[in-house]
C-alpha positions as CSV (number, residue, x, y, z in Angstrom):
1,X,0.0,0.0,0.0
2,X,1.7,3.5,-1.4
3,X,1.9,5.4,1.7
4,X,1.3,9.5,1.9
5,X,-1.2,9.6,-1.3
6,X,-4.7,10.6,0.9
7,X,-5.2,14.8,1.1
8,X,-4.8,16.6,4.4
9,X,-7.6,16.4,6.0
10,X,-9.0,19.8,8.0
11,X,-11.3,18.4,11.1
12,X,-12.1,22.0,11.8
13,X,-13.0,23.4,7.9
14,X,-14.9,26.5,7.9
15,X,-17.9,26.9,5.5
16,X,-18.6,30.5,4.9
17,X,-22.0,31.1,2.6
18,X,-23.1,34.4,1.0
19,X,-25.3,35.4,3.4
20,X,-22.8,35.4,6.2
21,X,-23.7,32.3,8.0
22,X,-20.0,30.3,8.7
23,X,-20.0,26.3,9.8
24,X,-17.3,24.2,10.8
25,X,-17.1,20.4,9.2
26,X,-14.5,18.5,8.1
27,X,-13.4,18.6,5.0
28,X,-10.3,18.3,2.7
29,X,-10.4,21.8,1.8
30,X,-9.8,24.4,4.9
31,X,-12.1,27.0,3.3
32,X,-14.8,26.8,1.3
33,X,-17.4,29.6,0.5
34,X,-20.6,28.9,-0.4
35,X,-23.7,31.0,-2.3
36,X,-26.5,29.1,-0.7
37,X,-26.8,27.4,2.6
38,X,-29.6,26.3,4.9
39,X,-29.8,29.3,6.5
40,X,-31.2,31.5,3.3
41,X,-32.3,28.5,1.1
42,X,-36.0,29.7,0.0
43,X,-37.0,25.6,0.4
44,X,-35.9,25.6,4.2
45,X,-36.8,29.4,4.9
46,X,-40.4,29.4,3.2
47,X,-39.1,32.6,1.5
48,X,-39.9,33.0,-2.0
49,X,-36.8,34.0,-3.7
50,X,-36.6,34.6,-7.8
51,X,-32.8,33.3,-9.0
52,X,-32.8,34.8,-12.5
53,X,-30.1,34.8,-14.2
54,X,-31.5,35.2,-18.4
55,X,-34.7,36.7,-17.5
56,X,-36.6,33.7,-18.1
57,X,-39.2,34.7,-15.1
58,X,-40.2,37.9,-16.7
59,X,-40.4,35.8,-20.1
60,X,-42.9,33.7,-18.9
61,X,-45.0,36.3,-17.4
62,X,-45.3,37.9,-20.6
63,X,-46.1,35.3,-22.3
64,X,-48.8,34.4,-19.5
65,X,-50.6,37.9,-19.9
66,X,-50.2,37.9,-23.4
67,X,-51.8,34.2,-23.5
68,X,-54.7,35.5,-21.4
69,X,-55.7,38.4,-22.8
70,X,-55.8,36.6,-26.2
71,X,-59.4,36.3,-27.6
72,X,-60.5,32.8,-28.1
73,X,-61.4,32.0,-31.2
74,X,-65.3,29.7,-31.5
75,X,-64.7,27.2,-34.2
76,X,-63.7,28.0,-38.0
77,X,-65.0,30.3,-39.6
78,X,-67.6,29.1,-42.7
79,X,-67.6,30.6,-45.8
């Protein structure tokens, strides 16, 4: 068995997310930084929170109004 091949391993990592919450696990790495954690995750908060990054929100909007405010057509037309 080749000896000295695993990592170094941090027992005390620290975790640091955008929001500003900062844990301590263990971990390969000795920092890591994080956008989302538990803390401001809109599934664990109940927070709604929109991540758009190419506008696709405000695309389907439109396209919801737009689709609503349509007239609906009854049947073809005869001539």
């Amino acid at each position: 068995m080749k000896s000295d091949i695993h990592p170094k391993y941090f027992s005390e990592a620290i975790i640091s997310c955008a929001c500003g919450n900062k844990m301590k696990l263990g971990s390969t790495k000795e920092l890591i930084e994080v956008e989302i954690c538990a803390q401001c995750h809109p599934y664990y908060t109940g927070k709604e929170k929109l991540i758009d990054t190419a506008g696709r929100v405000d695309k389907f909007k439109k396209r919801l109004t737009k689709a609503s405010t349509k007239p609906k057509q009854r049947g073809k037309a005869r001539k």
